[in-house]
VOPASE-916694 format. One line per 5 residues: their letters; for each residue x, y, z of C-alpha. Coordinates in steps of 0.25 Angstrom, whole numbers, plus 5000, padded with zeros to 4 digits. Layout:
BEGIN
A) X Y Z | ...
//
This chain:
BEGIN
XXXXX) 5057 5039 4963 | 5069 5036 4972 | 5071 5022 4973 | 5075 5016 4988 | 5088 5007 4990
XXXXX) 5077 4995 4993 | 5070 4996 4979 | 5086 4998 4972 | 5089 4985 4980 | 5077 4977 4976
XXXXX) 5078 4981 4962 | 5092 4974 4961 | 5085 4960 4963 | 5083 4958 4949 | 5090 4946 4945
XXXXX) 5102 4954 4940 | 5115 4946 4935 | 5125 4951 4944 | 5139 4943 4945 | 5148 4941 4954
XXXXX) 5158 4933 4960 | 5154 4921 4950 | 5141 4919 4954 | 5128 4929 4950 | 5122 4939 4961
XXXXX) 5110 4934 4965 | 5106 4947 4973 | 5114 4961 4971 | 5106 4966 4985 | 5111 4953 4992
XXXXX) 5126 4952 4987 | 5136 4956 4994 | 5144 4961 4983 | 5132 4971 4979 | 5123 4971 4992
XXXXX) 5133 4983 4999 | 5131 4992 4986 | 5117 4989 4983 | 5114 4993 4998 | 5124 5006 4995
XXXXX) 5114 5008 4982 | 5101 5007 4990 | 5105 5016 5000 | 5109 5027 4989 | 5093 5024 4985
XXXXX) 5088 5027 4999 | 5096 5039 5001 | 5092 5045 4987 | 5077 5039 4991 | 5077 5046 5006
XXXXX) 5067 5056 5006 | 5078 5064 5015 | 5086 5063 5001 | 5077 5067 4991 | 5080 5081 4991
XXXXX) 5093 5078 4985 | 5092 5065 4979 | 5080 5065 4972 | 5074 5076 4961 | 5060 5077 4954
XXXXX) 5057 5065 4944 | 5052 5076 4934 | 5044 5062 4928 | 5038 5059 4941 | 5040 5071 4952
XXXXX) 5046 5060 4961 | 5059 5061 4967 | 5070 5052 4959 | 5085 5050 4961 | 5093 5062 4959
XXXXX) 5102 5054 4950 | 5093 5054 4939 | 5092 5070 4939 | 5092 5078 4925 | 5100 5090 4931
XXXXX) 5096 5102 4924 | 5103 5113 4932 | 5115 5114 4942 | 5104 5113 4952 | 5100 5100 4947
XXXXX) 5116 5094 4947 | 5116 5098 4962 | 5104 5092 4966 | 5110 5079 4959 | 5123 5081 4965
XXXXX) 5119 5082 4980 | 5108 5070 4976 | 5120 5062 4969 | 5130 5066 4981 | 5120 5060 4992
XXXXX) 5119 5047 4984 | 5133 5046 4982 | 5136 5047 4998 | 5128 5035 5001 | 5139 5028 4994
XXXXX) 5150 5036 4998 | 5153 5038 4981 | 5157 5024 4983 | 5146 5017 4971 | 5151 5024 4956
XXXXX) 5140 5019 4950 | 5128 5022 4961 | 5112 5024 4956 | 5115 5039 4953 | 5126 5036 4943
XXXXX) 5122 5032 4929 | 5109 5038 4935 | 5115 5051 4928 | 5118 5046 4915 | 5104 5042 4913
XXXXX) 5099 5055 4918 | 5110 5062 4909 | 5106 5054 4896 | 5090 5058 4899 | 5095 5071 4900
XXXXX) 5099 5072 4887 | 5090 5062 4878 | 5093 5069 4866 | 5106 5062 4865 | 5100 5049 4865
XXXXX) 5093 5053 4856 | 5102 5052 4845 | 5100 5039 4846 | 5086 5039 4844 | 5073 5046 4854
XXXXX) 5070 5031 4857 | 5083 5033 4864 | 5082 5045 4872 | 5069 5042 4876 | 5075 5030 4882
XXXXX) 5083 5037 4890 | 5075 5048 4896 | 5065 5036 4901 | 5076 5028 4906 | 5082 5039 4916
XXXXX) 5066 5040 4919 | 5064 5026 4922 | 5079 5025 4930 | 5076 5040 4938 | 5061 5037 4941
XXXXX) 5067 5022 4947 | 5078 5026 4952 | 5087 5017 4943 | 5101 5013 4948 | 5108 5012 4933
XXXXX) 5123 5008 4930 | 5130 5008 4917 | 5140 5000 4910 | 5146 5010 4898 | 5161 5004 4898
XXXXX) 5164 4993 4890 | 5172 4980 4895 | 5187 4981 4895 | 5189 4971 4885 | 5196 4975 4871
XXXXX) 5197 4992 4872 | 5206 4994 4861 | 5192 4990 4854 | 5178 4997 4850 | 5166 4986 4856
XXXXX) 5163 4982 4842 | 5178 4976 4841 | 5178 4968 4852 | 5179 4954 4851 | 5166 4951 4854
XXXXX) 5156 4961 4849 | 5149 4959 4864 | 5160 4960 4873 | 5156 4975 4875 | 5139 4977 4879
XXXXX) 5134 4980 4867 | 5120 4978 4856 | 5118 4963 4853 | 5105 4963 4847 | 5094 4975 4844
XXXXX) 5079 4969 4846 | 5067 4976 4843 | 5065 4979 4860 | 5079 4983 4863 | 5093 4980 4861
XXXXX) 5101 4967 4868 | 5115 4968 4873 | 5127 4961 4874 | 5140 4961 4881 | 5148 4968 4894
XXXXX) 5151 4982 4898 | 5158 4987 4911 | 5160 4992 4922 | 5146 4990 4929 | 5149 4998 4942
XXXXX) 5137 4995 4951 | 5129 4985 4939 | 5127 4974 4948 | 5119 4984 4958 | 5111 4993 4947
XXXXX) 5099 4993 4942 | 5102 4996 4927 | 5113 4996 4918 | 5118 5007 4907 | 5124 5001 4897
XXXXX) 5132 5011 4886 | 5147 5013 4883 | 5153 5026 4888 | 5167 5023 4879 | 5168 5028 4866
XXXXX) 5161 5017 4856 | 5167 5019 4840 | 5156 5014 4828 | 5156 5000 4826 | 5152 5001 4842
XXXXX) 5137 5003 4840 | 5132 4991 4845 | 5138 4995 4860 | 5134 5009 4858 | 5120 5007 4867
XXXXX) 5116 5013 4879 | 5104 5005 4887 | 5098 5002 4900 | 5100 4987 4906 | 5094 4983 4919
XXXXX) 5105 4976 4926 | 5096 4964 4928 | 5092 4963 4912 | 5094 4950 4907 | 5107 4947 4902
XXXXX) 5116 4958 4910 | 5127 4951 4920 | 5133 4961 4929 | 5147 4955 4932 | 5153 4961 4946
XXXXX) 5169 4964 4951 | 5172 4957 4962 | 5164 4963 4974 | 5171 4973 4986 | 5159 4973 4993
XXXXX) 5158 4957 4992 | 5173 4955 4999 | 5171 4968 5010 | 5172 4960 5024 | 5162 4970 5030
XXXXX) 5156 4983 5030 | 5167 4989 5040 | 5176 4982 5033 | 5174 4988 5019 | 5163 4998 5022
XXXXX) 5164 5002 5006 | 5166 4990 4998 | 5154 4983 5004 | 5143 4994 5002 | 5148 5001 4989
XXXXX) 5154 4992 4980 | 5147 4994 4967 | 5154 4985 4959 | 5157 4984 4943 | 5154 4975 4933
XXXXX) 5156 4969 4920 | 5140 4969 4915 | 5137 4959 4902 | 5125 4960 4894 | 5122 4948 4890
XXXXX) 5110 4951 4879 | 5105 4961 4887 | 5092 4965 4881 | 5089 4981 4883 | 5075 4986 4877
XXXXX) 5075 5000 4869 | 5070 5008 4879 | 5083 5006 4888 | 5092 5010 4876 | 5098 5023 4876
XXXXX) 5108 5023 4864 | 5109 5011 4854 | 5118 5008 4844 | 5123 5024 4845 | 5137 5028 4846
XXXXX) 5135 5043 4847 | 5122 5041 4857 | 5131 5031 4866 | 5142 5041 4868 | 5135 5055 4869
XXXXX) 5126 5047 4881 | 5137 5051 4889 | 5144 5065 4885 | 5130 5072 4879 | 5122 5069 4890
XXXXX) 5124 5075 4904 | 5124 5058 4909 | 5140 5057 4910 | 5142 5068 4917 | 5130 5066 4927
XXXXX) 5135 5053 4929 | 5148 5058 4932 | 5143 5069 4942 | 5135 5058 4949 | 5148 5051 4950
XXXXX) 5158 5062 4955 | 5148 5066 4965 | 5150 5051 4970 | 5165 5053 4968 | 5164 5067 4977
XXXXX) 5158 5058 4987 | 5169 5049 4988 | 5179 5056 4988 | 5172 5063 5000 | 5172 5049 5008
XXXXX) 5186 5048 5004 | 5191 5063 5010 | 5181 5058 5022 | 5189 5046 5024 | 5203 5051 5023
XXXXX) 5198 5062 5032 | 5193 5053 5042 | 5205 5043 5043 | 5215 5055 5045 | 5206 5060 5057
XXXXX) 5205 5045 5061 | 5222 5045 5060 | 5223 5059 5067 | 5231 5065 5054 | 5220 5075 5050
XXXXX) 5226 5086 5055 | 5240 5084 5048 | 5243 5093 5038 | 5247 5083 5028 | 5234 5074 5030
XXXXX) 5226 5088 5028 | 5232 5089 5016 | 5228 5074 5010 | 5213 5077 5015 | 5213 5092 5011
XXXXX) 5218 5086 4996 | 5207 5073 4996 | 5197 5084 4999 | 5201 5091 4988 | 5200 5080 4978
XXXXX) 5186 5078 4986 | 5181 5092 4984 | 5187 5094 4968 | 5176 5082 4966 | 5166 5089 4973
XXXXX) 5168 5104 4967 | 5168 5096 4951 | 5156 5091 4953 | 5151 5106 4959 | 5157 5113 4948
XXXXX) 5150 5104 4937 | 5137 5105 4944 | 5140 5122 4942 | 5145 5121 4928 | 5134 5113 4924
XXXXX) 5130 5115 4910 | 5114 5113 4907 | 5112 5109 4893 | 5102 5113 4883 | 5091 5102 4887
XXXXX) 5093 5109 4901 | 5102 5097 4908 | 5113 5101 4917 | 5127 5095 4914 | 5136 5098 4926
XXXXX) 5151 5103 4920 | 5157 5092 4913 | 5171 5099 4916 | 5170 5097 4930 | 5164 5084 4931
XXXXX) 5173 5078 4920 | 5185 5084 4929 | 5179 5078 4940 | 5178 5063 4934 | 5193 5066 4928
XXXXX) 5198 5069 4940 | 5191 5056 4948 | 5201 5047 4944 | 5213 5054 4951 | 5208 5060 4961
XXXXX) 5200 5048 4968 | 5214 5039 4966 | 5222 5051 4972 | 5212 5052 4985 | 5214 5036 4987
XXXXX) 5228 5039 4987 | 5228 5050 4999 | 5219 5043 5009 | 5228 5030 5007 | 5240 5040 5011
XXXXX) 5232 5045 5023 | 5227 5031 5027 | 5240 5026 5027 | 5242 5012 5033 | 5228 5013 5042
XXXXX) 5220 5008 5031 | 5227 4995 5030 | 5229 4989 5045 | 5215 4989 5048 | 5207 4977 5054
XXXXX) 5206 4965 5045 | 5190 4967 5046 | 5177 4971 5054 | 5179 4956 5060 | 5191 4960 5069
XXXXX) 5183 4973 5078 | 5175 4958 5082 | 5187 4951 5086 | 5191 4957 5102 | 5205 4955 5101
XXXXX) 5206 4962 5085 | 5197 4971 5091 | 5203 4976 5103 | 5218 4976 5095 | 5211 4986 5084
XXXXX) 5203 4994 5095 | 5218 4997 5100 | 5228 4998 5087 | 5218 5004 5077 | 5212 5016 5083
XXXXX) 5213 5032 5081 | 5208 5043 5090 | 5193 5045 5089 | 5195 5032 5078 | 5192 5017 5086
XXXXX) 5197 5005 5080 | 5183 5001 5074 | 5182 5017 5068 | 5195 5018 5063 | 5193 5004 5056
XXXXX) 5183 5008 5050 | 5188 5021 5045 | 5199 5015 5038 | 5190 5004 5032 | 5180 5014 5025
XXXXX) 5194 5021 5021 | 5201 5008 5015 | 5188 5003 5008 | 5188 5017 5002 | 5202 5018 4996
XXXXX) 5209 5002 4998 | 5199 4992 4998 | 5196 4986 4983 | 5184 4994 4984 | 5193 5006 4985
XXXXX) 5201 5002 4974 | 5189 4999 4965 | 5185 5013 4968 | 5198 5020 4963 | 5198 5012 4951
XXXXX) 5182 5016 4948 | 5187 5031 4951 | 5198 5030 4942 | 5192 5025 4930 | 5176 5030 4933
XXXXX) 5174 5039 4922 | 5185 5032 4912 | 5199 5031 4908 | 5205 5043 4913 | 5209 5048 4899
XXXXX) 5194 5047 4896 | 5189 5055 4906 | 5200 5066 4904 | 5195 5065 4891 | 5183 5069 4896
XXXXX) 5186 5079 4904 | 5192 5086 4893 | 5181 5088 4885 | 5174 5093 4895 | 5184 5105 4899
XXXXX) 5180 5119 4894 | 5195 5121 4890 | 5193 5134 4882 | 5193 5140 4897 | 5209 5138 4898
XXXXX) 5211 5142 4884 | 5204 5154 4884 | 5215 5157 4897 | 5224 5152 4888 | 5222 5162 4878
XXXXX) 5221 5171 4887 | 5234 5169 4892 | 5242 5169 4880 | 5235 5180 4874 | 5239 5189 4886
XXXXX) 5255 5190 4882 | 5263 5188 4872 | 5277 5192 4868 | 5276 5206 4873 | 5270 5203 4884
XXXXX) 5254 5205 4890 | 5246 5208 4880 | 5240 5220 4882 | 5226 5216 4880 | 5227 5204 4890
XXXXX) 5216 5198 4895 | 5210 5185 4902 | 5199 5177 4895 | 5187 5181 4889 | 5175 5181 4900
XXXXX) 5166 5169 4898 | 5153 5172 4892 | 5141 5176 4903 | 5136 5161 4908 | 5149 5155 4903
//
């Protein structure tokens, strides 16, 4: 069943080891650097859990016959990933595609690795049956799940069993005859503090001699023994709501998580000790790119907000209908709908597999995550321009509309047509939070670098292009001429095959 932002918000009073600041959290809900988010979170519940809503953000539990979370969908059609898509799109506007690492999101890994138990498998059926019960037990509950799969940035130039210490990196300590215990740090623990479990698993490339960090497991963040280690809090230095309407209600944060003998029983393993398993988690099951649907759906959303704002301030300013400022909107929009069309075409292309799951087109999702990285940098850039100075002779905070003299000064000096002081103030603080805040700045640098190194995920996107379509024009080509000339037999390519 759906859980309601109450239920997520009590859950999180489980004694969990959240720090901050110097000092351990005692409450998540009640904090002010978490409570903004956590509200944020809870009202993505409710909006999923509306029965106004359930049409789209719900499907058929086929365990139960209740509605669940869309998130945890197995799509086995193109009907299927739109369904999904609209559910996920929903979501993601109650956050403005502002929280990367939001309930919907590793939700799609687990649901990609149940889809696909026969790689676990390898590992050993113990294994694979842990995972199909584990995405049972996290969409029947509604499970809000991070992961940490990334390594701390300590020693790079060497494999995890070279560092060091052999437990700088989270990895197999002890094997009992109930489970496994772990020990040692993984990053970057986007939204940790506020979650209800943790995936723990490493994404880069481990080499043999590795094996004891070869694992993948479930942790509940309040398990004995995990420490959940924040950056400094946006939400915890915003002066108000008006003042930083963004940084106060959907800063996630990131953290540094240790394991400190973290004790993980059997049936929350999904691959131990195994290299092979541990890798193909990702690339043989539909999870990664599930995952990274959810997220460019986010991302679309975003960049959305962002056209809506630049729209907006050029309205506000009285420029819209300059050529030149058409221009910058028409090409923001155009970043804007490429994001949206990719995520379209792989829902088209979608390819279902022979145990009847739907992937959605790896080339166009894969463009889509290569591309994130410049295009979200390049749109920042524009609306600054279009801004221009506006954005940085704005009143000191909400406190000076409360001050008569402040007040009637700014009521005179900082107004547009259509836009009063307290509107146009307001405009331009929503927009500054968006592109100049720290907030802002900690949002470019997570779109940069969210899927990787950008050599990485180019990588990726070239295995995942069909380039024998440009060689076969290719061949074409040059096989229509030579030194006399057009051959006389010249011809395009061959027609693709009937269903190609």
């Amino acid at each position: 069943m759906t859980r309601t932002g109450s239920d997520y918000i009590e859950g999180l009073r489980d004694g969990r080891a959240v720090f901050i600041d110097g000092e351990r959290v005692k409450d998540v809900t009640t904090h002010p650097a978490f409570s903004g988010a956590v509200r944020s979170v809870a009202r993505v519940y409710d909006v999923a859990n509306d029965p106004a809503n359930r049409g789209v953000t719900t499907f058929t539990s086929p365990d139960t016959g209740e509605q669940v979370n869309v998130s945890y969908m197995i799509p086995r059609s193109a009907k299927d990933l739109a369904h999904r898509r609209k559910g996920l799109r929903l979501l993601s506007e109650q956050t403005f595609g502002l929280m990367g690492r939001s309930p919907e999101h590793v939700a799609g890994f687990l649901s990609g690795f149940a889809a696909r138990r026969d790689v676990f498998a390898r590992g050993g059926e113990e294994f694979a049956d842990n995972v199909v019960a584990f995405h049972r037990f996290a969409r029947e509950n509604d499970v809000y799940a991070a992961y940490t799969i990334l390594p701390p940035q300590i020693d790079r130039s060497k494999p995890a069993h070279q560092q060091a210490d052999p437990h700088l990196y989270a990895g197999v300590t002890k094997e009992r005859d109930d489970g496994i215990v772990i020990r040692g740090a993984q990053m970057l623990g986007t939204g940790m503090a506020i979650a209800d479990w943790v995936q723990l698993s490493c994404i880069q490339p481990l080499r043999p001699g590795d094996e004891a960090y070869a694992i993948s497991v479930m942790i509940p963040v309040s398990a004995p023994g995990v420490k959940v280690y924040s950056r400094r809090s946006y939400a915890a230095g915003a002066s108000s709501t008006f003042d930083y309407p963004l940084s106060s209600r959907f800063d996630e944060t990131d953290s540094l998580v240790v394991f400190e003998d973290v004790f993980v029983p059997w049936e929350h393993v999904f691959a131990y000790r195994n290299l092979d398993v541990t890798a193909k988690q990702w690339w043989e099951t539909p999870g990664h790119l599930w995952g990274n649907t959810q997220a460019q759906i986010r991302f679309s959303t975003k960049l959305d907000l962002l056209v809506g704002l630049a729209h907006r301030v050029a309205e506000m300013n009285g420029v819209g209908s300059l050529p030149p400022v058409q221009g910058t909107l028409g090409e923001l929009a155009a970043y804007a709908s490429m994001v949206t069309g990719l995520i379209l075409g792989a829902e088209h292309n979608c390819v279902i597999d022979e145990h009847g799951v739907a992937w959605p087109g790896q080339a166009e999702t894969y463009a889509s995550v290569t591309l994130q990285s410049q295009v979200y940098p390049t749109m920042i850039t524009m609306v600054r321009d279009l801004c221009g100075g506006g954005l940085i002779q704005l009143p000191s905070s909400a406190r000076d509309f409360r001050n008569p003299e402040i007040a009637a000064d700014i009521a005179r000096f900082v107004q547009s047509p259509g836009f009063p002081a307290k509107e146009r103030v307001k405009l331009l603080k929503l927009t500054w939070d968006m592109i100049g805040s720290e907030f802002a700045g900690r949002h470019q640098q997570y779109e940069m670098f969210y899927a990787g190194a950008p050599f990485v995920v180019k990588g990726r996107m070239y295995r995942s292009f069909d380039f024998s379509r440009g060689s076969a024009l290719v061949d074409a080509a040059l096989a229509g001429y030579g030194l006399d000339g057009v051959a006389d037999d010249a011809a395009g390519p061959a027609a693709p095959a009937a269903g190609a």
